[in-house]
RODO-535422 format. One record per residue (C-alpha): z, x, y; residue in three letters; residue number from 1. Coordinates in nm, 3 decimals. Example, Ala and Ser with C-alpha at 12.3 -4.5 7.8 and 13.67 -1.06 7.14 Angstrom:
<sites>
((0.780,1.230,-0.450),'ala',1)
((0.714,1.367,-0.106),'ser',2)
</sites>
This chain:
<sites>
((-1.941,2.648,2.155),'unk',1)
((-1.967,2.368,1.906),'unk',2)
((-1.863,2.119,2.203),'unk',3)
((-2.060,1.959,2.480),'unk',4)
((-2.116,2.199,2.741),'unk',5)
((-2.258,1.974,3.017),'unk',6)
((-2.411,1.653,3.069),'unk',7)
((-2.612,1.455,3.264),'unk',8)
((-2.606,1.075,3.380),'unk',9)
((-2.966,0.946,3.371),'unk',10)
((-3.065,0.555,3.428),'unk',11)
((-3.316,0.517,3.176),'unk',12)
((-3.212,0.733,2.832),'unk',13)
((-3.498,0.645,2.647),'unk',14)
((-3.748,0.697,2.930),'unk',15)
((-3.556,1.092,2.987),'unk',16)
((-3.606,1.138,2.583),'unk',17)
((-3.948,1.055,2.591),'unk',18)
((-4.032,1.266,2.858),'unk',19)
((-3.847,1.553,2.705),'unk',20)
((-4.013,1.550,2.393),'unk',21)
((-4.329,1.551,2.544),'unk',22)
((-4.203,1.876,2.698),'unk',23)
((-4.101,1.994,2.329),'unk',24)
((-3.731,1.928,2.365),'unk',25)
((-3.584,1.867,2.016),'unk',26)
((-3.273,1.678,1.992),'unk',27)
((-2.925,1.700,1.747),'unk',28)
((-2.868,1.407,1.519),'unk',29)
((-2.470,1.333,1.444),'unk',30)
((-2.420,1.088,1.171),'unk',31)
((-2.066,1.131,1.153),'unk',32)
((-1.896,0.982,1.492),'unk',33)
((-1.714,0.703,1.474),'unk',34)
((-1.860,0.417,1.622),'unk',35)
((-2.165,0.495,1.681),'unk',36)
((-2.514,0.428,1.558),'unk',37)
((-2.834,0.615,1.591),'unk',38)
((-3.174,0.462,1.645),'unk',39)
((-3.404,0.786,1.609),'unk',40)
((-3.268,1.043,1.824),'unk',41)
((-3.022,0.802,2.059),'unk',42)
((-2.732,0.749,1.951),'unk',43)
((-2.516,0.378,2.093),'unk',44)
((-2.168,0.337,2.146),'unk',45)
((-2.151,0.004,2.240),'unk',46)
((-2.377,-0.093,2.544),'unk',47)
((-2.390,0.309,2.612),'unk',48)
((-2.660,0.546,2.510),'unk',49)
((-2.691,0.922,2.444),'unk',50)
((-2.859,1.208,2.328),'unk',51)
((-2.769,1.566,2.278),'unk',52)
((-2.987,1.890,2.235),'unk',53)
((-2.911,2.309,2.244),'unk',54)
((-3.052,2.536,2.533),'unk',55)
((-3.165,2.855,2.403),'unk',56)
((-2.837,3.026,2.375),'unk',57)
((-2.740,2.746,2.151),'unk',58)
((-2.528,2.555,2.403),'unk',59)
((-2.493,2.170,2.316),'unk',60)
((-2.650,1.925,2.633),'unk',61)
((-2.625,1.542,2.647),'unk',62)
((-2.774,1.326,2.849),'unk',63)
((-2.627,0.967,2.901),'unk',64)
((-2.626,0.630,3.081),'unk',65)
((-2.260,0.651,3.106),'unk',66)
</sites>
């Protein structure tokens, strides 16, 4: 699947990466959608944050604010 395949709604996105990469979670960079920037690993659409990452069957995760 080259599509999300579930998310998650978190309050604090940067505070959820942090602790995930302390856990060894590694996370997918997409320079390409429109309207977005990336700071690191987060990427901002407007006000909203996210950040996506595979499971080990190489199903795409995000994790947002929104």
């Amino acid at each position: 699947n080259k599509a999300t395949a579930a998310g998650w709604t978190v309050d604090d996105v940067v505070g959820t990466v942090g602790k995930l990469k302390e856990s060894g979670v590694t996370f997918e960079q997409y320079d390409d959608l429109p309207n977005t920037t990336r700071d690191g690993d987060i990427h901002s659409m407007g006000p909203y944050k996210a950040v996506w990452f595979k499971d080990p069957a190489g199903n795409i995760l995000a994790i947002s604010d929104v």
